[in-house]
C-alpha positions in Angstrom: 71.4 -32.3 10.8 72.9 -28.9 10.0 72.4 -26.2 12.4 69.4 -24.8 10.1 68.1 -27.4 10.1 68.3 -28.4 13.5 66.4 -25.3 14.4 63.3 -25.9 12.3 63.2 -29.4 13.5 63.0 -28.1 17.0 60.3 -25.2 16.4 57.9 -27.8 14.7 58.5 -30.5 18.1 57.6 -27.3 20.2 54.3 -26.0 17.7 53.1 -29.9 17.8 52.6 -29.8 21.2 55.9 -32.1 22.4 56.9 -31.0 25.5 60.5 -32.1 25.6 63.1 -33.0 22.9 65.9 -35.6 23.8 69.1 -34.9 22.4 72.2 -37.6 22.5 75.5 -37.6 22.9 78.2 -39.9 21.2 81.9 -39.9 20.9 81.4 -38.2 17.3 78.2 -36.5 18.3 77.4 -33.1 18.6 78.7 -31.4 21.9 75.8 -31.8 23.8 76.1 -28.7 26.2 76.6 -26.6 23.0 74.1 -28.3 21.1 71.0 -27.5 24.6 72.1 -24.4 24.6 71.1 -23.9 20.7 68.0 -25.4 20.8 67.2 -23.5 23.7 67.4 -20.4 22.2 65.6 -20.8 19.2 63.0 -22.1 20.8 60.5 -20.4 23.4 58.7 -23.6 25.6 60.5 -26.9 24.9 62.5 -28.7 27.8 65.8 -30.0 26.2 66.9 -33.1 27.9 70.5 -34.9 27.1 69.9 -38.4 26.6 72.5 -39.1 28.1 76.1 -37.0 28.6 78.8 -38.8 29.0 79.9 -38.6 32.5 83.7 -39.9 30.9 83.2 -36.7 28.0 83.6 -33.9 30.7 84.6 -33.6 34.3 82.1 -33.1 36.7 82.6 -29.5 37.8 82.2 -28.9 34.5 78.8 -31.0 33.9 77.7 -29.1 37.1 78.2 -25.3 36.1 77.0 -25.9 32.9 73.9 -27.3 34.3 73.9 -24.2 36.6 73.7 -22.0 33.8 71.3 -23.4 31.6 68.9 -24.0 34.5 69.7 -19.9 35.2 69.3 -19.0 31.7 66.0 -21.4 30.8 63.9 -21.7 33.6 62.7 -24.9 33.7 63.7 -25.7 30.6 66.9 -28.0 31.0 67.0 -31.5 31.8 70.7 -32.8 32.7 70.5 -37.1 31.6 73.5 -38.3 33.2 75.3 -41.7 31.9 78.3 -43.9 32.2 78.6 -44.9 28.6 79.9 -48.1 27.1 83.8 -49.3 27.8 84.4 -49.2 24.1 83.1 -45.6 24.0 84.9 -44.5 27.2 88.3 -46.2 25.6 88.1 -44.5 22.2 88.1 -41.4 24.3 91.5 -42.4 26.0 89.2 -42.9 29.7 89.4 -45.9 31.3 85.8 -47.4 32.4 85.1 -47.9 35.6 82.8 -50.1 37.7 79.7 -48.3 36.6 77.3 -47.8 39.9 80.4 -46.3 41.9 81.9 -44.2 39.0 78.3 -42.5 39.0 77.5 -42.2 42.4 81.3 -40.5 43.1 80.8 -38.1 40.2 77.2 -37.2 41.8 79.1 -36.6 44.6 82.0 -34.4 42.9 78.9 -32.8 41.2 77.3 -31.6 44.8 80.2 -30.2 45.6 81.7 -28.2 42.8 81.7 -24.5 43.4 79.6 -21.8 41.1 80.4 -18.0 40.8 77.4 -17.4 39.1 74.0 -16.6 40.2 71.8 -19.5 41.6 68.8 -20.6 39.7 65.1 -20.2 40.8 65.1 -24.0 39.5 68.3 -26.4 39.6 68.4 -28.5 36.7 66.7 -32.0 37.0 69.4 -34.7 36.7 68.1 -38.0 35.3 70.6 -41.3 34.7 70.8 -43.4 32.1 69.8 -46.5 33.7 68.8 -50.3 33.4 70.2 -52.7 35.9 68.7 -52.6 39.7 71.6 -50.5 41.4 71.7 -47.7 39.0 67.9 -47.5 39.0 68.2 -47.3 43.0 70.9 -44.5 42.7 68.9 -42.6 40.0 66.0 -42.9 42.8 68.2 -41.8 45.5 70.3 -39.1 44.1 68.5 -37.8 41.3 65.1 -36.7 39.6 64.4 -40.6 38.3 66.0 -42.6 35.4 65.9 -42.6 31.4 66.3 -46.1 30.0 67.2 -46.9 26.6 66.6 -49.5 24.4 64.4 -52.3 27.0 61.7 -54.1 26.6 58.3 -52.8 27.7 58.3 -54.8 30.9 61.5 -52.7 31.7 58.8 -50.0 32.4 57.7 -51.3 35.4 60.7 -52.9 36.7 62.2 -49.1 36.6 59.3 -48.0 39.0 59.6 -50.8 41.7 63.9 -50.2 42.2 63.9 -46.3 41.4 60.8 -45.9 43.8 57.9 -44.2 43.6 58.7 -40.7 43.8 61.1 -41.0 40.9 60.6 -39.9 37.1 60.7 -42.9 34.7 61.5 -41.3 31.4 61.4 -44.6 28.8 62.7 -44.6 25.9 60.7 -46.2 23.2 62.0 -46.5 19.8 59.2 -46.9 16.6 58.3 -47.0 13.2 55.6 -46.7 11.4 55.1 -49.0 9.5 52.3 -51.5 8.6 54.2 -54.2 6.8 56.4 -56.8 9.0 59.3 -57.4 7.1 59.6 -53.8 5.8 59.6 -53.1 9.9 62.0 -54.9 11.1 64.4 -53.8 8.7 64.4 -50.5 9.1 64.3 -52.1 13.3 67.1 -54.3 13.3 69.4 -51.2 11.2 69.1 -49.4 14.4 69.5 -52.5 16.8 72.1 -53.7 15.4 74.9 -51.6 17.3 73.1 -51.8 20.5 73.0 -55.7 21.1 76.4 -55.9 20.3 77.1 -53.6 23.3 77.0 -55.6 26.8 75.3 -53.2 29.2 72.3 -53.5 26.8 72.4 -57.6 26.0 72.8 -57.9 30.0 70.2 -55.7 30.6 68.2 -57.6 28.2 68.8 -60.9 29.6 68.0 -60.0 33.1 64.5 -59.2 31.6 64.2 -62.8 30.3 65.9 -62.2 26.8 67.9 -65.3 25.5 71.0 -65.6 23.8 68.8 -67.6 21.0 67.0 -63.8 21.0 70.1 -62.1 21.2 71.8 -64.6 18.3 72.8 -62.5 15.1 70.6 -59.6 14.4 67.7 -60.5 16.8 64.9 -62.5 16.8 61.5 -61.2 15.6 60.0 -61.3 19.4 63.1 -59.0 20.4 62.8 -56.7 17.4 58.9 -56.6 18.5 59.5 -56.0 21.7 62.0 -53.4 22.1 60.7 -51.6 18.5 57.1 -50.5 18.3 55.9 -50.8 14.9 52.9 -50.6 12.7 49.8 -48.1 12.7 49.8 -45.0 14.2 47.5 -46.4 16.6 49.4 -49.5 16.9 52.6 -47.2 17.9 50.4 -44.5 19.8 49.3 -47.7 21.8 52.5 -48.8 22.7 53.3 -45.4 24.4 50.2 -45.5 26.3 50.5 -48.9 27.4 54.0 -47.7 28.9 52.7 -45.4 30.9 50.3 -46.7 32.0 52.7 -49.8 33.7 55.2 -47.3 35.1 56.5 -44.6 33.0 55.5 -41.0 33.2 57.2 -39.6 30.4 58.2 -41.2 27.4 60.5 -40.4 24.5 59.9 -41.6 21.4 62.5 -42.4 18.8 61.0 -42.0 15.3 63.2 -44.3 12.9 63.1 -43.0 9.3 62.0 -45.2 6.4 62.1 -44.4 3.1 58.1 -43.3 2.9 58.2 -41.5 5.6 61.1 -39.2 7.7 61.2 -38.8 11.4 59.2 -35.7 11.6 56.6 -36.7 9.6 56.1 -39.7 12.3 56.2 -37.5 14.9 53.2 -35.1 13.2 51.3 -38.5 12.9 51.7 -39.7 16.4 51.4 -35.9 17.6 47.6 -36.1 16.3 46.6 -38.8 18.5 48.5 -38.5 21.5 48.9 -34.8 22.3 
């Protein structure tokens, strides 16, 4: 989106009632710090949350003060999604990937201990990390506000909760579509999909949950598509965010995927009538 209209798409998220809008970050992506820092301002309620910045894209002094600021600046309104990446990601950006649990946990560490000259927050910035697999869900637990995972199945809900603990946020990210017909569904499904299960954090992750490689085979098998896309109904979508909260999420962010009847934000008015 352009700046413009960037803005407007953030004002109507905050007049329908949305609490938080997740922004991402991609090699090609918007800056994400730049892009917060935006939205924050021409908005007056909305929590911004980066989902996720690229722990290889900046160093960590640098993800720290910025954090610092923003959490000065918008009280309460800055959420700070930490991840790794992907090692094709990190080496198109000249990094080289490390093993992913330690590479987070030492730039938490880094983080803790950068120095600020600026004034201190009444509310540090909550730090969630992108996580899937049982380690980085026990870090994000440890070290941080909770964990944000992407693109899982809706058991993945639950299994978050029992290794990030009990006290931690699970903020679940749940792509949909509205969309009543099957075929037309899993189209517009499998066009987003398609880069993810090619990636192997996710297939990994996805096995470890009881995917197969039969499932995994080409551009995914119907069950996957169902089960990591919600789609049909309002209700039928609205369901599927309920039904993850109610197994271990308490906050969920829901990535509307455009079809050609309707755009994201008209989703996002639909499913804003029924669940906020």
């Amino acid at each position: 989106m352009a700046a413009s209209d960037t803005r407007d798409f953030a004002r109507e998220i905050e007049d329908l009632g949305y609490p938080a809008l997740w922004i991402p970050e991609s090699v090609n992506s918007k800056e994400v710090f730049a892009h917060a820092t935006f939205l924050l301002g021409v908005t007056k309620r909305l929590i911004v949350a980066t989902g996720i910045a690229n722990i290889y894209a900046r160093d960590p002094v640098a993800m720290a003060n910025g954090a610092r600021f923003l959490a000065e600046a918008y009280p309460g309104r800055f959420v700070l999604g930490l991840g790794v990446s992907h090692k094709p990601a990190v080496e198109r950006r000249g990094g080289s990937y490390g093993r992913p649990v330690e590479s987070m946990a030492a730039y938490l560490d880094a983080m803790a201990a950068a120095a600020y000259v600026g004034p201190a927050a009444t509310e540090p910035a909550a730090i969630l990390l992108a996580a899937l697999g049982p380690k980085m869900l026990e870090l994000a637990g440890a070290r941080t506000a909770g964990a944000h995972p992407y693109l899982s199945l809706p058991a993945h809900a639950a299994f978050a909760r029992e290794h990030a603990g009990a006290d931690a946020v699970v903020a679940f990210e749940q792509a949909a579509v509205i969309e009543p017909e099957a075929g037309a569904a899993r189209v517009v499904a499998r066009n987003h999909m398609r880069r993810y299960l090619r990636l192997e954090n996710y297939a990994n992750n996805l096995r470890r949950m009881g995917v197969t490689d039969e499932d995994l085979t080409g551009e995914g098998s119907d069950r996957l598509v169902d089960s990591i896309v919600a789609w049909g109904s309002v209700d039928a979508v609205a369901g599927r965010v309920r039904s993850l909260l109610a197994t271990g999420a308490d906050h969920v962010c829901i990535q509307a995927l455009p079809t050609e009847r309707l755009s994201q934000i008209a989703q996002l008015r639909a499913l804003a009538a029924v669940l906020l």
